[in-house]
N, C-alpha and C positions, 0 to 999 in steps of 0.2 A: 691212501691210493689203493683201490679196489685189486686184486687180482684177476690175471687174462687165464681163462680157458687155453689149451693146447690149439684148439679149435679157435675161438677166438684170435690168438695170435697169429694162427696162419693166415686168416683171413687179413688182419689189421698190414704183414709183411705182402701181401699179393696188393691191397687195395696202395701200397705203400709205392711197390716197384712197378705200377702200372702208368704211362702214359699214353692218353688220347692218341689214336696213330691220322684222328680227323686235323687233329690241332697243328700238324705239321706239314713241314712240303717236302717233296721227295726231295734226298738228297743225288749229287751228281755219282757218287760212289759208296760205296755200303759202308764206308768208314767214316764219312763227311758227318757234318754236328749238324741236322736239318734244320733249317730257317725254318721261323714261323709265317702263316699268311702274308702277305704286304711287303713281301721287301723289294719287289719290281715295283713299288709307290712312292719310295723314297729316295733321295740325293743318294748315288752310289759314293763318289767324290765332289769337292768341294775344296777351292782354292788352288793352287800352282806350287808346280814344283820348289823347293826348297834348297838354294847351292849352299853349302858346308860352309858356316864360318867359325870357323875352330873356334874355342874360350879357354882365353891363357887361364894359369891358377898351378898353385900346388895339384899333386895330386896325393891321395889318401895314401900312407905308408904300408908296403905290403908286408904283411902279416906271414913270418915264418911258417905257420902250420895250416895254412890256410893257400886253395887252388889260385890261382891267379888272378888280381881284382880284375872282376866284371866276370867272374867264372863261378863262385865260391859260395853263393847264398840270394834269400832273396832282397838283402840290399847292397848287394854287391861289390862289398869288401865289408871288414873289419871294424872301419866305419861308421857303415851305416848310410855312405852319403847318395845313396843310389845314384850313380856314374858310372858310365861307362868311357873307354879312352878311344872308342869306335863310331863309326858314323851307325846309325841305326838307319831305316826308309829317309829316304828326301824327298818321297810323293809322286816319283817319277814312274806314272801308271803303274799302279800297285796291286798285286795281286798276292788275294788270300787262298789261305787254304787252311783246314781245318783237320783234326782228327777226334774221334768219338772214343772216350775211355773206359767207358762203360753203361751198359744199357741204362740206369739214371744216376747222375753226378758224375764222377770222372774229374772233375775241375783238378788240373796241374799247379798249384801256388808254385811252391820255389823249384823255379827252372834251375840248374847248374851244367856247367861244361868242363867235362873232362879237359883233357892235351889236346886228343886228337880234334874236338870239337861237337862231340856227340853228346847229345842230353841225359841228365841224368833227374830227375825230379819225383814228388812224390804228388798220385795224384787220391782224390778220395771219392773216395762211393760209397753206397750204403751195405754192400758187402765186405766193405772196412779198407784200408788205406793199402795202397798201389805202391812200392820202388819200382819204376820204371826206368828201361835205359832206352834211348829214340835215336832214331836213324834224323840227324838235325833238318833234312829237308823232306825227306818225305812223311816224319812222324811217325814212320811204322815203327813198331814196339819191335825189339832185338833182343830184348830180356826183362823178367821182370818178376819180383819178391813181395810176397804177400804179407800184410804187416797185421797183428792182431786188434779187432773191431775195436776204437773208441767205447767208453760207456753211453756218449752222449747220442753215438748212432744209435746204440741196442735199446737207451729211453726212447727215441724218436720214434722205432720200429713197435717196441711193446708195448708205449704208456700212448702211443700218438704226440708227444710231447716236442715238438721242433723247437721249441723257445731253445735250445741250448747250442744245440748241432750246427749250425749257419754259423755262431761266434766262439768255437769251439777251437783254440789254439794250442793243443796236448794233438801226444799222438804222431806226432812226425811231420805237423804241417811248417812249422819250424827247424830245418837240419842244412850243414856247410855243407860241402866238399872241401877236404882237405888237402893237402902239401904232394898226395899221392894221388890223389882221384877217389879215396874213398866218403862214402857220404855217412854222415854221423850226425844221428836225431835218436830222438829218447823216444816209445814207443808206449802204447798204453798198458804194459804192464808193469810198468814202472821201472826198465831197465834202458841202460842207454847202448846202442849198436852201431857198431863200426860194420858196416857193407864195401869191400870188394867187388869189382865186377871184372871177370876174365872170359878170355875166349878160348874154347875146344879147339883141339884139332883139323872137324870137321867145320869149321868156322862161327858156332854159336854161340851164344855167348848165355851168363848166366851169372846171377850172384850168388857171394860168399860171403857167410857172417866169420870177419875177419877178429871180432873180439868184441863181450860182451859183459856190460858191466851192472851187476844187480842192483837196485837204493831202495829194494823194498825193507831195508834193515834200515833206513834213513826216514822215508818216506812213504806215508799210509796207504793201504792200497787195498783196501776192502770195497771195491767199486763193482759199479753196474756190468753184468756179463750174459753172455747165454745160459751160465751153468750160476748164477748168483743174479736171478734177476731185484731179490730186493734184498738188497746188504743192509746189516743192522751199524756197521762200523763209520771208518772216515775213511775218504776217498779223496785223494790229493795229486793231480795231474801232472804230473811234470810237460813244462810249457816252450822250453827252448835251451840251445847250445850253444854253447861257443868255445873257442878253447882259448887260452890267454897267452902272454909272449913267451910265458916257457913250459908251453906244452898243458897244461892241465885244461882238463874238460870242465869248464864252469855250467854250471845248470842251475834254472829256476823253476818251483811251480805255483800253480794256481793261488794258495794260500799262503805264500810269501816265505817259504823255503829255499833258502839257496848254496847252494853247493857246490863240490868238486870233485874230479877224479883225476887219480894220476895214472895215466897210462904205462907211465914204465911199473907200475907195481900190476901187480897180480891180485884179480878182484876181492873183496875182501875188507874188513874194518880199517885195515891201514893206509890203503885208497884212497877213501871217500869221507870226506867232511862236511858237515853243513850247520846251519845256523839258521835261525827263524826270525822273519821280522813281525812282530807281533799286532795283530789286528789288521794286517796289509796285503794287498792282493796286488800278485804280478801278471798281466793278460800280454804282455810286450816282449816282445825278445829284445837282447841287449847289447852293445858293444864293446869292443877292448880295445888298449894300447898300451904304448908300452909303461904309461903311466897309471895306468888302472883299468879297472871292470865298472861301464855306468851301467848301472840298473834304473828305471822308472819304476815306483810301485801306484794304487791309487791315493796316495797319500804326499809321496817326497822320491827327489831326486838323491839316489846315491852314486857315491864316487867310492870302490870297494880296490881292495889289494888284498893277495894270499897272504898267512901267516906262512912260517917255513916249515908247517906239518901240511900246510892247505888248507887252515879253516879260513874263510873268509872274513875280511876285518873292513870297518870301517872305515873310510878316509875322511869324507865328510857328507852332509845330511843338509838336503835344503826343500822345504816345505814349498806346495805353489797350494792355489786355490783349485778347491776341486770341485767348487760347486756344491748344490744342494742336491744332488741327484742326477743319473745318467742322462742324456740327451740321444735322441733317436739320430742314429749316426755313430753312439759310441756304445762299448762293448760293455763298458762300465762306470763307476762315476770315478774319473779320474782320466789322467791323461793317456789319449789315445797314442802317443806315437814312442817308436824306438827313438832310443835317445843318438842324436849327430854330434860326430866330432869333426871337427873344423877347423878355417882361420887357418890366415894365411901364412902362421906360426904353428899351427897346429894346437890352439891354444884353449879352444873353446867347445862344448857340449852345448847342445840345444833342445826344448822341449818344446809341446805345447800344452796350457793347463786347461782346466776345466768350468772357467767362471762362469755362472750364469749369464751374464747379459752377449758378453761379444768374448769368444775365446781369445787368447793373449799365447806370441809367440815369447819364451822365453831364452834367455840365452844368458849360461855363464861361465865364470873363469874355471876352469880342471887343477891349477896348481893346486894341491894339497894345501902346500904355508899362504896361500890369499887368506885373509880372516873371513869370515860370512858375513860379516856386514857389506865388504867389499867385493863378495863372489858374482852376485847381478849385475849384467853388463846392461841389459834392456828385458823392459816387457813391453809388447807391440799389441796394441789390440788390430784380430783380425776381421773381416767380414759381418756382416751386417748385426743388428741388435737383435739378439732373442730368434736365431738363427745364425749359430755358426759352430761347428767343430769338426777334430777328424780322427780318425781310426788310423791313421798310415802315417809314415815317416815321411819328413821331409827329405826334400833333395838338398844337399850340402854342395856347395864348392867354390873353393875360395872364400872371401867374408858373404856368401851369400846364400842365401837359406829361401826354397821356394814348398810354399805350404797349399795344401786345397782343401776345399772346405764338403765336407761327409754328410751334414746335417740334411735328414732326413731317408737316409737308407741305412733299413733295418734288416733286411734278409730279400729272398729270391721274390718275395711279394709284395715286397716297396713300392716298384717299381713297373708292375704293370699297367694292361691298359692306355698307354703310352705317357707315364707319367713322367718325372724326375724329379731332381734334387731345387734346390735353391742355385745352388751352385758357388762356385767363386773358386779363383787362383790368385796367391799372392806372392811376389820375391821381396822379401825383408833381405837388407844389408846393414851388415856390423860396420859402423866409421872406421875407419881409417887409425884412426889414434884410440879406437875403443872406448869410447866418451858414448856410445850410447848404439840404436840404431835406426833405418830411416827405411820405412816402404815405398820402393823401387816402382814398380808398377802391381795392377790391378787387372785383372781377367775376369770376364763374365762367361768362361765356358767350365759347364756340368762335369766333373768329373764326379760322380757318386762312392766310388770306395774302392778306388785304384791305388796302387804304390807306382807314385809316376818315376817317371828316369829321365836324365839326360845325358845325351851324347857329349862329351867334352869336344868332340873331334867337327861335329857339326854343330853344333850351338843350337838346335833343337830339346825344348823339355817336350815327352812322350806322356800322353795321357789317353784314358779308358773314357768315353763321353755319350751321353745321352740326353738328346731335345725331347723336349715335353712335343707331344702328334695326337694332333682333335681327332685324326683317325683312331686313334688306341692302337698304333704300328707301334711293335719298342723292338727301335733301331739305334745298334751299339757300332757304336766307331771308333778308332785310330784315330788322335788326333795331335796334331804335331804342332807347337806355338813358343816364338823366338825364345829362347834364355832372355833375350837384351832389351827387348821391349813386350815381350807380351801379347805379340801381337797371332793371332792364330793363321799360322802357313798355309796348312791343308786338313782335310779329315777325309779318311777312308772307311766305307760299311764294313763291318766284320760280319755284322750278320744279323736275326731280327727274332725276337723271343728270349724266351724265358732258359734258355739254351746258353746263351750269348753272353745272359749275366754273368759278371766276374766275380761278383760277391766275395770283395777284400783281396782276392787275386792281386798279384804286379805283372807290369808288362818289365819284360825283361829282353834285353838286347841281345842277340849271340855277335859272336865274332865276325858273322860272314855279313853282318849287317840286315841279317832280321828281326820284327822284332813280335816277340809272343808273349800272348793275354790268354792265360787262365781261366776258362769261361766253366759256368754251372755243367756241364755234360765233354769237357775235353780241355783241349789246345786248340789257340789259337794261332797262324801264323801271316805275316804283312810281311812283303820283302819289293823290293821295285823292279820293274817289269822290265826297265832296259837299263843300259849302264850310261 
């Protein structure tokens, strides 16, 4: 790899943060994310309001150290089953509104909610990743903590290199809020940081690094920087948190590291443990319960418990097919989603793997003493042949598992021109007596690379959607379609470009019943116009 002139790179960073000011349409206020050309040419809305019908089911058991489910992360609980116990929009004249995070990218992934109801999330740019805290309806920014550049922006910026930066899951794009409100995500210098947020006197508010824990004694960290643009060493990401049911900080990264910290200790070798899965790559964040930590690598499903020092031990180990190589639509070759804990006993973990012909939902037992022959409860093949996988987690609730299909969106350039995906939405159901499981129905609406949600309260699944336009308009929607039959409610415009894209984004529900998408240049917000 050639070296950049000082010269050179400034030039490569200017041609990098420029956009076209032809390519846009004014926005209504100096902070709005601006549509592209065409969006007075497309369905604003489409279909009828939506009345609330609740969907009985357990719900997900709240996790001691962890904000409130549907508060706490971006699949909002412990989990993993992205649920919410709130109604989200029912379509009833919806109006959006948007905020702009910064001059290019901004994209907010994981939304979280404080007590009070204010956002807490991380968003990212190419002058490196955001903690922001948000006023929940107006989106104005209230406070906000500057987190150190990714390596994979500073290749992006020096080498021109994007291939990494769009699927780049290190960094804080991954982090909870916890039991107190604070947010806790591992940051790219290989340290993991507990954030506070409090308010002055004079009313403003501001964050505090409430405790910080180093694993660069664990974990390689000779990586790409301003001040190291070409490392001769290893560089090893750390990729996501979680904390487990008694308190310890679980983490994974990129090269199949996984680890612990105990918070009641004080930073340091007696801390922090970890353990390497050898030849295995983690790109997924994981779940816990009180019965264990599943991890996904590209290889096998684990089922993990602390020793009583905290190294992480095995439970047990189940291989799926990963295919002969990634699919456009996945991050890597191996299964794209966080693993769901489920079942109407709380009994089961679910994946999806990575077969060549037609991807397959898998689902199996969590007890530890099940033997492995008898741990596979089903494998489901989902959506079409030689076109189908996904990068996102499914939604969990009850025995019932709804999956969407990614294949074909690779980054913010997938999808222009007014293209899309192939598409598909599936809900697989566990029987009853767990003798197997049976696909419920079948969707032909685009969700390209959403973490969808559902309302338990209204019985609406919530997805991120875009139709193929002979115009080349790319118009991004809200789109709302039954839990119970599939059948699609409503869809509302969010808005139309390259702006708009979510790229892996979730929509995530607040409290007050709005519900926000994550788009390439900000936040999105849909909330309904009358009561």
């Amino acid at each position: 790899m050639p070296r950049m002139s000082p010269r050179a790179l400034r030039r490569a960073l200017a041609l990098t943060l420029t956009v076209p000011a032809a390519s846009l349409a004014v926005p209504a206020h100096a902070d709005d994310i601006p549509k592209a050309p065409g969006h007075r040419l497309v369905e604003q809305y489409a279909g009828a309001p939506a009345t609330a019908a609740p969907v009985p089911g357990p719900t997900p058991p709240q996790h001691p150290y962890l904000a409130a489910n549907g508060r706490s992360g971006m699949h909002a609980d412990a989990a993993g089953s992205g649920t919410y116990p709130w109604n989200g929009p029912l379509g009833k004249k919806p109006k959006v509104s948007s905020e702009k995070m910064a001059a290019l990218g901004g994209e907010c992934a994981t939304v979280t909610f404080d007590k009070a109801g204010r956002i807490v999330t991380v968003c990212g740019t190419f002058t490196g990743f955001l903690v922001k805290l948000l006023d929940p309806t107006s989106m104005q920014t209230l406070a906000e903590y500057k987190l150190p550049q990714r390596p994979s922006t500073v290749e992006a910026i020096t080498r021109l290199d994007f291939s990494k930066i769009f699927k780049d899951t290190s960094g804080g794009a991954y982090s909870y809020l916890d039991n107190e409100d604070r947010l806790v995500l591992a940051d790219s210098r290989q340290h993991i940081v507990r954030l506070a947020h409090e308010q002055a006197a004079d009313g403003s508010w501001r964050f505090v690094v409430d405790k910080d824990w180093d694993l660069t004694a664990q974990v390689p960290h000779d990586c790409v920087s301003w001040t190291n643009l070409y490392p001769s060493g290893e560089c090893d990401p750390v990729t996501s948190v979680m904390p487990d049911w008694q308190g310890r900080i679980w983490w994974v990264t990129r090269q199949g590291r996984i680890g612990t910290v105990d918070p009641k200790s004080e930073s340091g070798s007696g801390a922090i443990r970890s353990i390497r899965l050898d030849g295995e790559e983690i790109q997924n964040s994981f779940t816990v319960a009180e019965d264990g930590v599943s991890i996904v690598s590209d290889h096998a499903l684990y089922s993990f418990k602390a020793a009583a020092d905290g190294t992480p031990e095995v439970q047990w180990r189940q291989t799926y097919d990963r295919g002969t190589g990634s699919k456009p639509g996945s991050v890597n070759q191996g299964s794209g989603t966080t693993p769901d804990l489920f079942g109407e006993h709380d009994e089961y973990v679910a994946i999806t793997d990575n077969a060549d012909d037609r991807m397959n939902v898998l689902v199996y037992r969590r007890d530890p003493r099940v033997p492995d022959d008898k741990r596979l409860v089903c494998k489901v093949p989902v959506f079409g042949s030689g076109a189908s996988t996904t990068d996102n987690s499914m939604i969990s609730h009850g025995n019932s598992l709804v999956v969407e299909n990614n294949y074909g969106y690779e980054n913010l350039t997938s999808l222009t021109f007014g293209r899309s995906v192939v598409g598909g939405v599936s809900r697989v159901d566990v029987r009853a007596d767990g003798s197997g499981c049976d696909t419920v129905w079948e969707s032909d609406v685009r969700s390209p690379s959403t973490v969808p949600k559902l309302s338990t309260a209204d019985g609406l699944v919530y997805l991120y959607t875009k139709e193929p336009n002979k115009l080349g308009i790319d118009a991004w929607y809200l789109t709302a379609v039954d839990f119970r039959t599939g059948e699609q409610k409503w869809k509302q415009l969010a808005g139309t470009g390259l702006a708009y894209d979510n790229n892996w984004a979730p929509v995530t529900l607040g409290p007050d019943g709005t519900a926000y998408v994550g788009v390439f240049n900000g936040l999105v917000a849909v909330r309904d116009g009358v009561s």
